[in-house]
N, C-alpha and C positions, 0 to 999 in steps of 0.2 A: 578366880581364873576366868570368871564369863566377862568382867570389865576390862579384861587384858585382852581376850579375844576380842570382844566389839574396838576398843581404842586402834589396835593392829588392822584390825580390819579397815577402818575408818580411814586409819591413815595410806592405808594403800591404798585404797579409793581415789582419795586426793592427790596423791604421787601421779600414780595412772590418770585421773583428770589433769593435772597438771601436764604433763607427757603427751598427751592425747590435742590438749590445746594449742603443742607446738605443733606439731606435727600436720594438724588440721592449719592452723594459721600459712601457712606452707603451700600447703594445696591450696588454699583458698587465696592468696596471692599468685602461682602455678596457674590456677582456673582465670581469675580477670587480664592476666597477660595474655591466655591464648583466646578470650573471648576480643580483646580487643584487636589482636592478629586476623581473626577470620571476619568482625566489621571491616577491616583495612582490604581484606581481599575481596569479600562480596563488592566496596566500593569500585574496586578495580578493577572487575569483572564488567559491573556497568559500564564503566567508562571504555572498556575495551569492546561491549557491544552496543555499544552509541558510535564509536571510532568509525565498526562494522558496518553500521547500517549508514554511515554516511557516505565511504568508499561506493557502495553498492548501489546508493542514490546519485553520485557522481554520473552528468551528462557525457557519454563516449562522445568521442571527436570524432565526428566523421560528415562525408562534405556531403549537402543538399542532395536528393535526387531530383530526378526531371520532376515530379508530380509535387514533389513540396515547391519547388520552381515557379512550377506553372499557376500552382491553386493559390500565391502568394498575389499571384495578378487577377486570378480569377477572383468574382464575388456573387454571391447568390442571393436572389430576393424572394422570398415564398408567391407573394403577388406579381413577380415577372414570370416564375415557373409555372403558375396555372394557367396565364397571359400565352405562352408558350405552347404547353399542350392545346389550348383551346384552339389558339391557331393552326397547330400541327393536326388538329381534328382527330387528335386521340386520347384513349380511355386510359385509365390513371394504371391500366394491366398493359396496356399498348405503350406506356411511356416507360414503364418500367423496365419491359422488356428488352425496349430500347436503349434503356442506359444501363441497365444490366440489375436492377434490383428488385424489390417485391413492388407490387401496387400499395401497399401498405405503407411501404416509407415515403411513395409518392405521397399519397395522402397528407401522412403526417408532415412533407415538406411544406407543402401547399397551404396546411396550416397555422406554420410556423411553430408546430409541436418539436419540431426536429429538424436541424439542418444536416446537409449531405457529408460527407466525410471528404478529406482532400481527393481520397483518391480517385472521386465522384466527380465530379468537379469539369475535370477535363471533356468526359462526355456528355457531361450536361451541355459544356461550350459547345462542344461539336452538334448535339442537336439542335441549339441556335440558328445554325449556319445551315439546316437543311432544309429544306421545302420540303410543299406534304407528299409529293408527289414520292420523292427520293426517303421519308419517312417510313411510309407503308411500304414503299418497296425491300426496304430492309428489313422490314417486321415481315413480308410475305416471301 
């Protein structure tokens, strides 16, 4: 009776493995279909925030103002800017003042660390065109 029970047994084993291998075989084709559905959508995902970031880098249309205008004619020299103060007989806090910034970025103009931004520009021109006289009068 005990070799009838081990053979029975055995073969059920094998039934049920057998049974078991379809079933897994199943899901495990089930499983690399939706693995390759969600690569296909993370691809698409990128593509769609690359799309994003391009829309968002897109130059808006819109037409010059006076000071892009003007700064496009304007040009600045570090060795004409100190040329300038030194003529206007003022200190790099008195020229700043003047055109509306720190003495610091006078500075840094003067040494050509840094140049003025457009929107500078314009009253740098305008302090070209002043004498000293009319300089410190606007500083005082």
């Amino acid at each position: 009776m005990n070799t009838f029970a081990n053979q029975l047994k055995s073969e059920i084993v094998r039934v049920a493995k057998k049974e078991i291998r379809s079933e897994v075989k199943q899901l495990k084709l089930s499983l690399s279909k939706q693995r390759s559905e969600i690569v296909a959508l993370k691809r698409q995902v990128v593509a769609l925030e690359g799309s994003i970031k391009k829309l968002g880098r897109a130059p808006k249309p819109s037409a010059p103002s006076e000071i892009e205008e003007q700064s496009e004619k304007l040009r600045f020299r570090a060795s004409g800017f100190l040329t300038l103060r030194k003529k206007l007989g003022l200190t790099a806090e008195q020229m700043g003042k003047l055109i509306g910034v720190s003495a610091q970025s006078v500075y840094h103009w003067e040494q050509g660390k840094s140049r003025p931004r457009a929107s500078q520009l314009p009253a740098i021109a305008a302090a070209r065109k002043m004498g000293k006289k009319l300089a410190l009068a606007k500083l005082g």
